[in-house]
N, C-alpha and C positions, 0 to 999 in steps of 0.2 A: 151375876152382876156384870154391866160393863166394864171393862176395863177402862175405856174412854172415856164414857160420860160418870163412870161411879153411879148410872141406876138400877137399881134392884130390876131384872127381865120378868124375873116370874119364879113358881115354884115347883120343881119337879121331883117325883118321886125315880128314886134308883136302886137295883138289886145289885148282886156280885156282878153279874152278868156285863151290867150296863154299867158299873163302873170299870170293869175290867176294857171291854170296849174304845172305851173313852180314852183313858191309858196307853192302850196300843194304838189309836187312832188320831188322838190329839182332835177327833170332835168330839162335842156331847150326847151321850147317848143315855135314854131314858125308860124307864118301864113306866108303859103305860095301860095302870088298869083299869079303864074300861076296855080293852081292845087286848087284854092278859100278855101281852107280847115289847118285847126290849126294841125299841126303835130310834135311830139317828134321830136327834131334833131338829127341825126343818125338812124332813125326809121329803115331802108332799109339797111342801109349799119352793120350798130352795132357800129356805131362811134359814141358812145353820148358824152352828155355834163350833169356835175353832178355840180349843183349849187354853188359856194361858195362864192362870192359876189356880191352887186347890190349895186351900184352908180345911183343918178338920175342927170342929169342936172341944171344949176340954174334954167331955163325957164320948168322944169320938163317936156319935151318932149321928152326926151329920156334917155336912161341904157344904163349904161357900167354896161356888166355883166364879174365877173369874175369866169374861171371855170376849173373844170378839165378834159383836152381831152382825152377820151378815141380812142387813135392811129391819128386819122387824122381827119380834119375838114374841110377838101376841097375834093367835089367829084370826083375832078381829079386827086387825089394820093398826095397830099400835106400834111402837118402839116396845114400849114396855105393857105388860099384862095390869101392872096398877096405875089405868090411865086415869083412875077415879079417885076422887077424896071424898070423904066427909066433911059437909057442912053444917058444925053444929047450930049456927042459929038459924037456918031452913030447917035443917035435919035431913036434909037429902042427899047423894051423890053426886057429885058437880064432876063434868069431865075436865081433865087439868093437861093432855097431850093431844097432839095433831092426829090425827088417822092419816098415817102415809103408804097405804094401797088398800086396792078392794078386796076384800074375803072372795067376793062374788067372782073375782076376775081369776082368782089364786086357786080359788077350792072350786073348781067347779064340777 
């Protein structure tokens, strides 16, 4: 989550590893599996995430981390990864955020 704007960025999955990390590093870091491997979020692109708070659940099985994003958190040019809504009476996905960089330009 931002901390500035309060929007949800996205959702990532985390081991011991990559919360330990995060902890000692004050960024966020992530187990990513397709790729079986603990990595810096924004590693590739330069779009981290710089720690500022961690929330655990009652059932402590999961964080809410809150942070601050540096530029974008979605690798398709988003602020945020839920740049989409549903529109129930279309029934379709309606894009609801600005696209502020190219995938193209970032991941090449």
């Amino acid at each position: 989550m931002d901390i500035e704007s309060g929007k949800v960025l996205t959702l990532c999955y985390m081991n011991k590893e990559a919360v330990k990390k995060t902890l000692e590093t004050g960024k966020v870091y992530v187990f990513r599996r397709s790729q079986g491997r603990v990595m810096q979020k924004g590693e590739i692109s330069g779009h981290t995430q710089t720690l500022r708070e961690i929330y655990v659940d009652c059932e402590e099985n999961s964080l809410l981390i809150k942070v601050e994003q540096k530029l974008a958190a979605c690798h398709l040019g988003y602020f945020t990864c839920y740049f989409r809504k549903f529109n129930p009476q279309t029934k379709q996905l309606e894009i609801v955020e600005e696209k502020i960089f190219s995938p193209e330009e970032v991941y090449k």
